[in-house]
C-alpha positions in Angstrom: 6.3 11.1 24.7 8.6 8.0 24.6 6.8 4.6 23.6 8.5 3.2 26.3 7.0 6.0 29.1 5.5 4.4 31.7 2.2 5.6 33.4 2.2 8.5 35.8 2.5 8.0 39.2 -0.8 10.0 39.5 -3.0 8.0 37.4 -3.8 10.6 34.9 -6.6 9.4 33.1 -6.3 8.3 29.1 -2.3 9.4 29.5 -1.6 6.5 26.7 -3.3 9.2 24.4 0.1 11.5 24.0 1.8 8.6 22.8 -0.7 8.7 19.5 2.3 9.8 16.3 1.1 12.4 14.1 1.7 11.9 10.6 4.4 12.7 8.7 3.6 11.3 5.4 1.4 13.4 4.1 -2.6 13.9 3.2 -2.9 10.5 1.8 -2.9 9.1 5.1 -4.7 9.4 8.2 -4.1 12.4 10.5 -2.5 10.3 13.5 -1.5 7.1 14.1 -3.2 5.6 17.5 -1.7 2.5 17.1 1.4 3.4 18.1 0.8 3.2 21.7 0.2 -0.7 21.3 3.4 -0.7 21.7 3.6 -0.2 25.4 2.2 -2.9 27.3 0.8 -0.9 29.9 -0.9 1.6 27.3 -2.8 -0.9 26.0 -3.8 -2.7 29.3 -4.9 0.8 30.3 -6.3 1.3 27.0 -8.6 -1.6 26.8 -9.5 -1.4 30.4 -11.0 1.9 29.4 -13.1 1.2 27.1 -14.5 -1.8 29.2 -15.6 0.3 31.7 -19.3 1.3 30.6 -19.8 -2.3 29.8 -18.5 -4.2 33.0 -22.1 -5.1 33.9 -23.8 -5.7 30.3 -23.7 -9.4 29.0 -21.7 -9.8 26.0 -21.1 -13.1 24.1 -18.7 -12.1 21.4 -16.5 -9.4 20.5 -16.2 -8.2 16.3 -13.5 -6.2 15.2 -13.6 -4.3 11.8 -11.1 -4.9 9.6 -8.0 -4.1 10.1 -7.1 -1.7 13.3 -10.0 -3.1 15.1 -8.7 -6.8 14.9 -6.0 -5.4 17.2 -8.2 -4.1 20.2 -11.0 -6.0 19.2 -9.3 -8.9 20.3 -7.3 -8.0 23.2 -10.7 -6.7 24.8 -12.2 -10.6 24.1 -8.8 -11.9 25.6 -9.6 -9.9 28.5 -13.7 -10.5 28.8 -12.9 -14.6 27.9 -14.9 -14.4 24.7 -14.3 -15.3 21.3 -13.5 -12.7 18.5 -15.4 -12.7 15.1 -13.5 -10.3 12.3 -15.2 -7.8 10.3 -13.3 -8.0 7.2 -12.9 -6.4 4.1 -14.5 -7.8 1.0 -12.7 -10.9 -0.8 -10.5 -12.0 2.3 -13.0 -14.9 3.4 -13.1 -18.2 2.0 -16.2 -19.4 3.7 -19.7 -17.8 3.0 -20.5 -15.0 4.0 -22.5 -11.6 4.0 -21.9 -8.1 2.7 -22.4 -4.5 3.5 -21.3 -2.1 1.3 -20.4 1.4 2.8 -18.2 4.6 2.2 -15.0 5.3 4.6 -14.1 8.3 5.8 -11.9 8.8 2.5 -15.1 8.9 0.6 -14.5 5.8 -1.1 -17.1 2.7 -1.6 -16.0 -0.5 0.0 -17.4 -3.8 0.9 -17.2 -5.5 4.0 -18.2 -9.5 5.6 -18.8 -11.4 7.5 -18.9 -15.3 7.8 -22.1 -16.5 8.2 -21.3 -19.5 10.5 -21.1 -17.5 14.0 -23.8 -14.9 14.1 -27.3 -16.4 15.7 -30.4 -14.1 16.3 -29.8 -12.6 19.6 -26.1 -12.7 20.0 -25.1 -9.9 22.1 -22.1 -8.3 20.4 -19.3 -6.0 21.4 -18.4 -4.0 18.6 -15.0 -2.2 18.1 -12.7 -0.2 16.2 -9.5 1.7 16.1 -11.0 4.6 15.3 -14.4 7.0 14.5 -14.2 9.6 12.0 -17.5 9.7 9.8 -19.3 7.2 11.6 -19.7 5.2 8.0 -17.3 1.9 8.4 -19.0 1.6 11.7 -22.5 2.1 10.9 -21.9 -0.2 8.0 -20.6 -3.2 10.4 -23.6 -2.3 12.9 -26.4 -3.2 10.2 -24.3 -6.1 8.6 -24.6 -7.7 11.9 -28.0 -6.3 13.5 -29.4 -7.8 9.6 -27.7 -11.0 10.6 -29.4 -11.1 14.0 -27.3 -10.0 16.5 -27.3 -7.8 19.2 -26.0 -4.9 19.3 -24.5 -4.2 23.2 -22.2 -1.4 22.1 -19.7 0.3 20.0 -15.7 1.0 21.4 -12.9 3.0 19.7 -9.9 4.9 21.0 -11.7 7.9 20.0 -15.2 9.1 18.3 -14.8 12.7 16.5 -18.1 14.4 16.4 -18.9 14.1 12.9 -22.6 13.5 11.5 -22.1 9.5 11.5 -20.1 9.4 15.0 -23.0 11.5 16.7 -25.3 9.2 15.0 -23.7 5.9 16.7 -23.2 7.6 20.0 -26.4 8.9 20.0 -28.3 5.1 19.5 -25.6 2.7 20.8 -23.8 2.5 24.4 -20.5 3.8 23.1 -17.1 3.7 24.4 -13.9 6.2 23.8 -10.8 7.1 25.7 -10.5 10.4 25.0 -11.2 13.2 27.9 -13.8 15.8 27.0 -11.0 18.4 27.7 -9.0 16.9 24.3 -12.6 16.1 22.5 -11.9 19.4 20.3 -8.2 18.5 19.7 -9.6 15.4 17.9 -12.3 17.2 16.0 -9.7 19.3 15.0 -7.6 16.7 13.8 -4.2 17.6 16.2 -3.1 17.0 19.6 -1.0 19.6 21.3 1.4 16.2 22.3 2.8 16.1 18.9 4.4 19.4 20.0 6.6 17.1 22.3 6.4 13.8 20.2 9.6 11.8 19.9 10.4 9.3 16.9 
């Protein structure tokens, strides 16, 4: 689908999803790249209006996005809500204190993330998003770095949650948000969308 497409007349639900890019460089890099339909304006309004939906009624007070994907709908979903945006980011990029949470990603690797300790009060009811949810461990990892802080935890949104051990585990105790319909939930398990058949660069 053309970056450029606009939304179908009928409405189609999640139709920004075909405009996702597989990848063509190879197993050092992630399967897909989602962040491609950013691009389009109307994609990403539809996009983040999506993933609002479960929590139209819940109070929030700030919206964190983990480092670095989630800055990007992290803050277009506080934009949209009128709350501020806090940034989950990886170790050594703050130069205010912070805390830390070390985790492993869904390469396997060990990693360290913060968080500046100027912003989180006990009881803050957070928004919590990311690009993406693949083992559920960069996630999980930004959930107890912020729950230790004292926040509240209101919910977790990400274009899409595969249904690994660690992504079961979040949507199983958090209100989660995705935009992927349960009729392509196995195409993202199985890491490729029949789109890419049809994907144009």
């Amino acid at each position: 689908m053309d970056v450029w497409a606009r939304a179908p007349a009928d409405g189609a639900p999640a139709w920004y999803v075909a405009l996702m890019a597989p990848n063509t460089k190879g197993p050092q890099f992630a399967w897909l790249d989602p962040s491609r339909l950013y691009c389009n304006s109307q994609a990403l309004s539809d996009c983040v209006n999506d993933l609002l939906g479960p929590f139209r009624h819940d109070a929030i007070d700030l919206v964190a996005g983990i480092d670095a994907m989630g800055f990007i709908l992290g803050a277009s979903i506080a934009s949209t809500l009128g709350k501020g945006f806090l940034a989950v980011r990886k170790a050594g990029h703050l130069c205010v204190s912070s805390q830390r949470q070390t985790y492993s990603d869904y390469t396997g690797r060990e990693k360290t993330m913060e968080v500046r300790d100027d912003v989180i009060k006990a009881g803050v009811r957070v928004l919590l998003v990311d690009q993406w949810v693949e083992t559920g461990g960069t996630m999980k990892a930004a959930i107890q770095l912020l729950e230790r802080m004292g926040a509240a935890i209101v919910g977790v949104a990400a274009v899409a949650m595969e249904n690994t051990e660690g992504g079961k585990w979040i949507q199983d105790n958090y209100k989660c948000s995705h935009c992927i319909p349960a009729e392509l939930q196995s195409q993202i398990d199985g890491k490729h969308l029949d789109s890419f058949k049809s994907f144009q660069k």
